[in-house]
N, C-alpha and C positions, 0 to 999 in steps of 0.2 A: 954862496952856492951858485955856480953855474948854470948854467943853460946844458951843456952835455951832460954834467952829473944828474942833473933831473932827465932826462933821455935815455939814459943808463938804468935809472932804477924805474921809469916808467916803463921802459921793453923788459924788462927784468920782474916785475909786478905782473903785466901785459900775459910774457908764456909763462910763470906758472897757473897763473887762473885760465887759460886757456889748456892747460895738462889733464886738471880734474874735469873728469866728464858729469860731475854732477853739478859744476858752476854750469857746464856748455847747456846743460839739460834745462835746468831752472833758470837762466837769466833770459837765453835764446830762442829753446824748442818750444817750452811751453807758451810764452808769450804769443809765439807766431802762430799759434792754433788755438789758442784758449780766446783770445781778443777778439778776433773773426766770427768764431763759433759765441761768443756771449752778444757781441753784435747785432749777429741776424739772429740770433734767439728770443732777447729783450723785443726787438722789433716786430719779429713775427709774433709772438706772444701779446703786444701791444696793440699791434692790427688787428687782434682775432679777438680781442673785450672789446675795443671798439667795435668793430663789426656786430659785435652781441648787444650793444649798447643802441647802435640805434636800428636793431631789430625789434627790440623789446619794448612795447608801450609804455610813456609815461604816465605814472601815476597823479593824478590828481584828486582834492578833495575840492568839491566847491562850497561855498560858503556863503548865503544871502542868495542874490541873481532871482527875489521874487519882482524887480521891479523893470528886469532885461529879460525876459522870457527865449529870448530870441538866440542871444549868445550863450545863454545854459543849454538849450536846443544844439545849437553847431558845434556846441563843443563834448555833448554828450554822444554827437554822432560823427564826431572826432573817431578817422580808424587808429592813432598814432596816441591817443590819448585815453587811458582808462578810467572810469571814476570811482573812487574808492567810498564807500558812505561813511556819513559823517556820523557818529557816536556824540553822547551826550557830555561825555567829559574829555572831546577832542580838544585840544589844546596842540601850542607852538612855544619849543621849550627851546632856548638860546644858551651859551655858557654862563651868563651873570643874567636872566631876567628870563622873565615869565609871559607869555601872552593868551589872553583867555581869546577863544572868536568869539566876532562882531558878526551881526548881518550887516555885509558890505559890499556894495556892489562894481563894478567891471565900470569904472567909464573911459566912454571913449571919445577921444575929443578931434576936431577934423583943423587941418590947419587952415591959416584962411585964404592963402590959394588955391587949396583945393577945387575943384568943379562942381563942388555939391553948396559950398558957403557962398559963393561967387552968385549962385541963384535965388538965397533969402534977400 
């Protein structure tokens, strides 16, 4: 097979899918407006839960924090943070396992450069 025979039935292939106007529609038209248009759709659509996303306060339950009074305090008065009360058969359900709550508290530990360890 040559090089011209293939040139031959590739321009010969080439104009007749270029005669039917429903290949010119479906392979060309729609792509050149459909692609664009899902583009900034998807995107604007993405922007706009995010934007809802961090309008909307986080939920929290807290759980112990009777021996940190202090950070149950800043975080109850957290405007970005809302506390949801804790029920007696509150639980934290996983795909393969189960966890009951603890009373457990928040620690916080200061590194030892810090400015505050630096003065014990």
């Amino acid at each position: 097979m040559s090089l011209r025979n293939v040139g031959i039935v590739y321009r010969k292939e080439l104009s007749e899918a270029l005669r039917d106007r429903r290949t010119i529609v479906s392979s060309i038209l729609i792509p050149l407006f459909l692609f664009p248009l899902l583009t900034f759709g998807i995107g604007f659509a993405f922007v706009a839960m995010a934007g809802e996303a961090t309008r909307e306060p986080s939920k929290i339950m807290i759980l112990g924090g009777e021996d940190s009074p202090g950070v149950v305090q800043q975080l109850r008065a957290s405007r970005n943070l809302r506390e949801v009360p804790r029920s007696a058969d509150s639980w934290i359900s996983f795909p393969t396992k189960r966890f009951a709550p603890r009373s457990t508290s928040l620690r916080v530990s200061r590194p030892p450069w810090s400015a505050e360890s630096a003065l014990r």
